[in-house]
Every structure is written in structure tokens, then in C-alpha cells.
N, C-alpha and C positions, 0 to 999 in steps of 0.2 A: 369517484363513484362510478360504478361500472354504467352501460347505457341499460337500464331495467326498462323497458315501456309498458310492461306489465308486471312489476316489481309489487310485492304486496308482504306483510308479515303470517307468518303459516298460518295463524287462528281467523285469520280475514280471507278466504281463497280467491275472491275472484277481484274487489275493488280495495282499495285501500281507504281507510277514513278521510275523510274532504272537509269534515265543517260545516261549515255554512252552507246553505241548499238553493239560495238564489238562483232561479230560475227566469228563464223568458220564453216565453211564447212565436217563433217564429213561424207564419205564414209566407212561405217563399220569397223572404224577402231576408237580406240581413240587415245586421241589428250590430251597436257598440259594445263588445264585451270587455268585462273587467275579469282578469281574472289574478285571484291573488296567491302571494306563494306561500305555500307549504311546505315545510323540512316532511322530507323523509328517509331514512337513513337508509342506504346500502342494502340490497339482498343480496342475500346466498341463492344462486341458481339451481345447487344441487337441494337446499332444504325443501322437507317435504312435508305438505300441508295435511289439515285435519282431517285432507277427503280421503288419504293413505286408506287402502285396506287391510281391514280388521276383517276378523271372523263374526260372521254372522250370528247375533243373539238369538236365542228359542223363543220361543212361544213366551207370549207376556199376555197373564191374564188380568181381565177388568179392570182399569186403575181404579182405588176407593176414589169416588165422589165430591172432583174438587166444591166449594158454592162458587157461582158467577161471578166475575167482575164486573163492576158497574164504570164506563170511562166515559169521559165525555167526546162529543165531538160538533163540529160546525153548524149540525142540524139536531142536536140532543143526544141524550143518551143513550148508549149504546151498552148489550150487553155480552159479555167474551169469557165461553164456556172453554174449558181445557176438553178435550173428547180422548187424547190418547198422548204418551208422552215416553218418554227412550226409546224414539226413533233416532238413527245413527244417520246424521246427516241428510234427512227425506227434500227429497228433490222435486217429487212431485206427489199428484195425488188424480185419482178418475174416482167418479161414483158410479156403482153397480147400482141395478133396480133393485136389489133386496134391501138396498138402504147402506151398505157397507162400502170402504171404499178400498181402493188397490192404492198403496203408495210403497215410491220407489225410494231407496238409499241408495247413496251415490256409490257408496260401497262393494253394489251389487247386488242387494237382496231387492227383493217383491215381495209385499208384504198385503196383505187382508187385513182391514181394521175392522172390529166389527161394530153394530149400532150399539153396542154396550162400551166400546173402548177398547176391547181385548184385541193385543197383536196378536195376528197368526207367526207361526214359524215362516223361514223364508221358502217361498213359492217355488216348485223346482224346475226346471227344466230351461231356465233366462239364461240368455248367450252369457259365455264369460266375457267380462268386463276390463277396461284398461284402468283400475281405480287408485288412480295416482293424483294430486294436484287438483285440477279442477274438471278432469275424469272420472269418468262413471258410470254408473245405469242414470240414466237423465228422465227424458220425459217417457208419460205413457198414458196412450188414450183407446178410448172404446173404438172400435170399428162403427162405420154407421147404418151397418147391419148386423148389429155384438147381438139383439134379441134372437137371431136365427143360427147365428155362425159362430157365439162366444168366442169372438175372435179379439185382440188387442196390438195394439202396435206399441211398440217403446224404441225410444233411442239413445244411445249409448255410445261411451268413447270403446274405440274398437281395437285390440291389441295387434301389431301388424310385425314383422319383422327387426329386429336390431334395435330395439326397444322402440320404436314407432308407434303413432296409434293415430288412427282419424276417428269422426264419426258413421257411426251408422245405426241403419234401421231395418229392426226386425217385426214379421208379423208372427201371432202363434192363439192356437186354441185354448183358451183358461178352463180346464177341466177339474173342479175341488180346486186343488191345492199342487196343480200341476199345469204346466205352459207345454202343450201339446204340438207338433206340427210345426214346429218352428221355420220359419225360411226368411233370411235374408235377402233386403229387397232393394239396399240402399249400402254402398260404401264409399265413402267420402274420399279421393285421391288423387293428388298421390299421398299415401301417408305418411307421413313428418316425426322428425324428434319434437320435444319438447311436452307440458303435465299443461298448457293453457288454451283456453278459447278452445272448447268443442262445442257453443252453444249448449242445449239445442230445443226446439219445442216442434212440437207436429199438431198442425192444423188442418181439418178437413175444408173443401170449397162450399159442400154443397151439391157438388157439382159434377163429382166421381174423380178428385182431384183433394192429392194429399202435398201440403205444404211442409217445407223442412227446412228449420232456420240452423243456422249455422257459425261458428266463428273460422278467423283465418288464423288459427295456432300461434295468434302470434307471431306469423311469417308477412308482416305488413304489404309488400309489396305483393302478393298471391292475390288480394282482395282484386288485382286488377288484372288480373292473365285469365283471360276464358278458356286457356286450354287447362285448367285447375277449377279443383272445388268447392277450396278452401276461401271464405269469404261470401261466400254467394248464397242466394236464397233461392231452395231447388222443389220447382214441383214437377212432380210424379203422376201418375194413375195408381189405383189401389192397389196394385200388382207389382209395382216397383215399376213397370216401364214408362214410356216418356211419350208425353200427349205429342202429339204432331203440330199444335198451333203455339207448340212455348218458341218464346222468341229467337232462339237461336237454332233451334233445327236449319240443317241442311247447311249452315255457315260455317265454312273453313276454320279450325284453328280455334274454336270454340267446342264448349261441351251443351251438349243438349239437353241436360239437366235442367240448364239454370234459367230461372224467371230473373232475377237480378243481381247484382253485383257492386261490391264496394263497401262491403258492410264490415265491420271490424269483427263484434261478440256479440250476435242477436238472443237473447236468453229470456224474450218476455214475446208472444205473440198469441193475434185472436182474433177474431170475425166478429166484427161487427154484426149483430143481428137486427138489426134496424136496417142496415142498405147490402149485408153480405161484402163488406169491403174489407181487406185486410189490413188490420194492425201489425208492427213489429218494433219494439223496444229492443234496444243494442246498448251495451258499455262504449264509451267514449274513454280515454286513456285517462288521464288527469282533470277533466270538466268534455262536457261534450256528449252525454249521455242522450240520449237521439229516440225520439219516435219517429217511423217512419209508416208512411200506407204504398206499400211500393206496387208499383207499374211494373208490368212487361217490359223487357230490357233496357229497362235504366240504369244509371248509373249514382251508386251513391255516397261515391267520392272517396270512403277512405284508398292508401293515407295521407289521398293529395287532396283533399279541403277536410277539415276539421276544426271544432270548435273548442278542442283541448290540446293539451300541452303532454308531453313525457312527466312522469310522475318523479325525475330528475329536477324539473322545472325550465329544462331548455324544450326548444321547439321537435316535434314530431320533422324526422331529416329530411321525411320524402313531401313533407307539407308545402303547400305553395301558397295555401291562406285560407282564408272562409269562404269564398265564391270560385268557381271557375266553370265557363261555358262548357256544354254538354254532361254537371253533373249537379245533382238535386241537390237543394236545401234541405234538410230536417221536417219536417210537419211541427215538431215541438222539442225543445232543445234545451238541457240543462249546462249552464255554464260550469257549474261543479255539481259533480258527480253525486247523485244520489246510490248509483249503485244498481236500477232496473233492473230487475229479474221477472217472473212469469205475470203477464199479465190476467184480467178478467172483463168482460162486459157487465154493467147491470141494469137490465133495460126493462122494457115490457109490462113496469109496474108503476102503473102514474101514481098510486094512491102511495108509494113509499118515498119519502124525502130523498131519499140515494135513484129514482129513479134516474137515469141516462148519465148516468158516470161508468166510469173506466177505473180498474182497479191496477194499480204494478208494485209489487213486492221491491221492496229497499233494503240492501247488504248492508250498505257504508252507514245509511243512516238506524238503522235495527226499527224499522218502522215498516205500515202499509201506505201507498201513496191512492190519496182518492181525484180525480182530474171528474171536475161538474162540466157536461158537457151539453152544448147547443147547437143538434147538429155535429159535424164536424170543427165545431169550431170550440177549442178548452175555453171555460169562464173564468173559471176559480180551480184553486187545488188546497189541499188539506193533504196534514197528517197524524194516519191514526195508529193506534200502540205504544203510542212513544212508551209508555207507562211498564210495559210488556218485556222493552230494550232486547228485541232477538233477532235476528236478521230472516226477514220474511224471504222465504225461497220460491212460494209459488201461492197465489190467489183464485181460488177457483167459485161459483154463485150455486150453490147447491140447488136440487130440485125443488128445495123447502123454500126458497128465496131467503137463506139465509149467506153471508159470505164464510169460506172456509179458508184457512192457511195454513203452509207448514213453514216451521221456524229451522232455519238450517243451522241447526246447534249437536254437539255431541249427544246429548239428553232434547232432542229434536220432538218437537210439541206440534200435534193437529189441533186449532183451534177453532171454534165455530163463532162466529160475531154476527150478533139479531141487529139487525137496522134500529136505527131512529125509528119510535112510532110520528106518525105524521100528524101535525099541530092537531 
């Protein structure tokens, strides 16, 4: 069996099915893990997954009028409207104030859904795209002055020389049904072969400070050379340049991009709105699937501490174990792989039962993950869709306080799910 550490079947792109979801809770401390083995057979390196690009579909009007599903969940029931449905793989999703939202295919289109369901055709004027493997148009969020600037940011795998590609990040003016102004502000390098681990999610601080998560292409040992990109979680200012207080400015041999370091494939991240602290959910290889709240130049180990294994079943080569002085534990750690992708907060609403949980979309398991939280600190966790079986690609809490998702499927579904009414 060749060494695959990110080895997966083309219809699964990013994790591979794991089973069982047993999970633990770790507060800076470690904990006994079991971890059990799974056959999985051999890839092909050259095969090419379902995020391959296709030609952009047209304009798809109104879908007819699915009725709601009624599912249960931990705190009652729940009800899960279909809003719009053949999206090609949508990666992500932003709300406009006219109620409509912008979602992205990994493919390369931008798309406008409107509050009837209707997709718009693809939006014009988005960089071209490296839409290979788990390559793409990835995220995309409002600027946090879109009311005066309609301006957006998106990130994307970025096609580079000699079939290469990193990520990166562009800003642009959304004019109708056109991405105006475009400039890139963000290139991820050096740019790499290989179709895996481009992240990526964009967070704003608050603060006049744009967060960029990121994966290490699957070049494991990167996550750990600061004169590289690859692996690292990089904030910016809203212009693309580089605050003066991130932790590596002015040190040798380091880039000044990065806020932190050691991260395998960050694909779920978000702000806390209760303390403004930052979340970021990361794939772990075979178990090891990681929340983290990262610091200022820490270190967060991959792929010299991990809590997972090669998807082979032998040990991660460059690993030396689960602890090691000067790099961080986990915040919360899944021993086998759920799969993490885009996270949510949902806070600010004592009177709804889902008040102060965390939401993160699930690949492997074709679910939503819901983490009940106290404080910083997870109680409980659930999960919900099971019923649904699609692989949630991104969670986001609508202005309506309802939660939204998109299902990363060929025939790819926006779905809208009304909370528990409260006892």
C-alpha cells in the first residue's frame, strides 16, 4: 500500500469514512486514546475527485416548494426547509441584507440565491480557480463595511506554474451580477504540486484584522518552517498588508504573515461573539480532528504531536507522540475523525434552547455537529441530519436566528433549520 496520509475515495474529497465518532474533550491536558483500525484500500494519486471542474450550470429558477422536515433533536424538535438545491459542490455561503445569499462552488462559480430559492447564473468577474481535488473557490465573506463598499472577499486554491497551486485571497466590488475591482491581497508560497489541504475560511477580528486559515498541501513537514505558508494561520489587515504587532514581524527566517503555526487542514473557523476569541477547527489524518483557539505565535504541533494515525494505519513518520514541550494541545479533540468543516456560533439568544453552542459541519459522518457550551468550556455534543445523510460543508446562523447549511454533494442543497422552540 503506497504511504497515502491523506488518501481518500474520489466521492469523499477531503476525509475518508471513520465510523464510530468517539470523541474527548481535552483541556490542556492529555488523555488515553484508543484508536481502532480501519481497512482502507490503496489510492490512486493521479485519481480525480468530484471537486474536478465542470462547466458552470445557468441560471436555475425557483425550485417548487419542497414541505419541511420535522427531525428530532437533544432539545426537541427541529424543523429543515430545502431553500435551493443543484448547487455543484457549494463550499460556502454569506447573507446580503436584501435577505439573499452569495454561495460559492468549489468549481468556481458565485452564485446569488435568492429569498425564493432561485440560483442566479455564475457571477462574473471571480479569479480563475485551481478546481482540482479539494481545490477551489472556497470561502466568501462580506467586508465589514459591504453597506458602503459592496465589497467581498473570497478564497481560493490559486493555479501557480507547472501545475502548482496554493491558496489565496481576493477582495472585489459585487456590482448586480458582477465582482468588480478585483485585487489580490493574499498568496500563499511557495506554491506546491499536489489537489489537497488548501483550507480555507476568512475571519474578520473586529478589529481591522482579517484572519486566513489554511492547510499544509499535504507537505507535512511545511506546517513547521516559518519561512513557508503552508500550514499556518495568517492575519492580515484589510488591505492585504501585515499588522506590525503579529508575532513574527522583524524575525529572521520567518514570514510575517503568520499568527500561528503547526496546523495540518484548518476548514471550520469563527469568532466567538460573546468574548471575540477565535475558534478554528482542522482535519486530523486518520482520528485527530482538533479545535483549536490559537494564540499569537504558538505552536500547534502538526506533524510532530498528533492525535491520529496515517489513514494506512501505521504511525504519522514525522510524529513523536501526543505531548511535546513548547507545543499546544488541542482545546477539543476527536479521536476519530468526524470530518470538520466550516464552523458557526449561536449565541445571544437565552430564550432558544440552542443558545451558546457552536455549530461544525461533518464530511465523514454526512451530519451537523452541535457542541453545548459553558463558557469556554464544551458540556455535551449532538448530532443533527443524520436523517438528511449529506456531507455538511459549511454552517452559518442567519440574521433570522435560524441555522443555515450547505451540503457538499453534486446536486448540493442550502438548507435552513428553525431551532427547538423553548419548553
Amino acid at each position: 500500500m503506497p504511504n497515502c496520509s491523506n488518501c481518500r475515495p474520489p466521492a469523499t474529497a477531503d476525509i475518508p469514512p471513520t465510523g464510530d465518532t468517539t470523541l474527548r474533550h481535552v483541556h490542556y491536558r492529555l488523555a488515553t486514546a484508543l484508536l481502532l483500525a480501519l481497512p482502507l484500500a490503496a489510492c490512486n494519486s493521479s485519481a480525480k475527485s468530484d471537486a474536478d471542474a465542470k462547466t458552470p450550470a445557468a441560471a436555475q429558477a425557483a425550485p417548487a416548494r419542497q414541505p419541511a422536515q420535522t427531525l428530532t433533536s437533544a432539545k426537541g424538535q427541529i424543523r429543515v426547509t430545502q431553500v435551493a438545491r443543484g448547487l455543484a459542490h457549494p463550499w460556502s455561503l454569506a447573507f446580503l441584507p436584501d435577505g439573499s445569499m452569495l454561495v460559492t462552488e468549489r468549481g468556481g462559480a458565485l452564485r446569488r440565491v435568492g429569498t425564493d430559492g432561485a440560483v442566479s447564473a455564475p457571477i462574473t468577474g471571480v479569479p480563475k480557480v485551481f478546481a482540482t481535488g479539494q481545490g477551489g473557490l472556497l470561502d466568501v465573506v462580506l467586508a465589514p463595511d459591504f453597506a458602503t463598499t459592496q465589497r467581498i472577499y473570497l478564497s481560493y486554491a490559486e493555479p501557480g506554474d507547472n501545475g502548482t497551486a496554493g491558496t489565496a485571497v481576493a477582495y472585489g466590488t459585487l456590482a448586480g451580477n458582477a465582482l468588480t475591482d478585483v485585487k489580490v491581497i493574499y498568496r500563499q508560497e511557495p506554491k506546491v504540486d499536489g489537489p489537497n489541504h488548501f483550507g480555507s475560511r476568512l475571519v474578520f477580528d473586529g478589529k481591522g484584522h482579517l484572519f486566513i486559515s489554511q492547510g499544509e498541501r499535504n507537505k507535512r513537514a511545511m506546517s513547521q518552517e516559518l519561512d513557508k505558508l503552508q500550514g499556518k494561520l495568517v492575519r492580515l489587515n484589510l488591505d492585504g498588508s501585515v499588522p506590525q504587532d503579529n508575532p513574527f514581524v522583524g524575525k529572521a527566517g520567518a514570514r510575517p504573515e503568520i499568527w500561528s503555526y503547526g496546523h495540518r487542514n484548518m476548514q471550520g473557523m469563527a469568532l466567538d461573539p460573546r468574548t471575540g476569541t477565535l475558534w478554528q477547527s482542522e482535519h486530523g489524518p486518520r482520528g485527530g480532528d482538533e479545535i483549536n483557539l490559537p494564540q499569537a505565535g504558538k505552536n500547534y504541533g502538526w506533524p510532530v504531536i498528533t492525535h491520529g494515525i496515517n489513514y494506512s494505519g501505521q504511525p504519522i513518520p514525522e510524529a513523536e507522540g501526543k505531548a511535546k514541550d513548547g507545543m499546544e494541545q488541542p482545546f477539543h479533540v476527536w479521536e476519530k475523525s468526524p470530518g470538520v468543516s466550516g464552523m458557526a456560533f449561536y449565541t445571544g439568544r437565552p430564550e432558544s434552547p440552542w443558545n451558546d453552542s457552536v455549530f461544525l459541519g461533518s464530511l465523514a459522518e454526512r451530519n451537523l455537529i452541535r457542541l453545548t457550551l459553558q463558557g469556554d468550556t464544551v458540556l455535551g455534543e449532538e448530532r443533527l441530519l443524520n436523517e438528511i445523510g449529506e456531507r455538511v460543508r459549511d454552517v452559518r446562523v442567519g440574521p433570522d436566528g435560524n441555522v443555515y447549511v450547505v451540503t457538499d454533494e453534486e446536486d448540493g442543497k442550502l438548507l435552513r433549520i428553525e431551532p427547538p422552540k423553548a419548553p
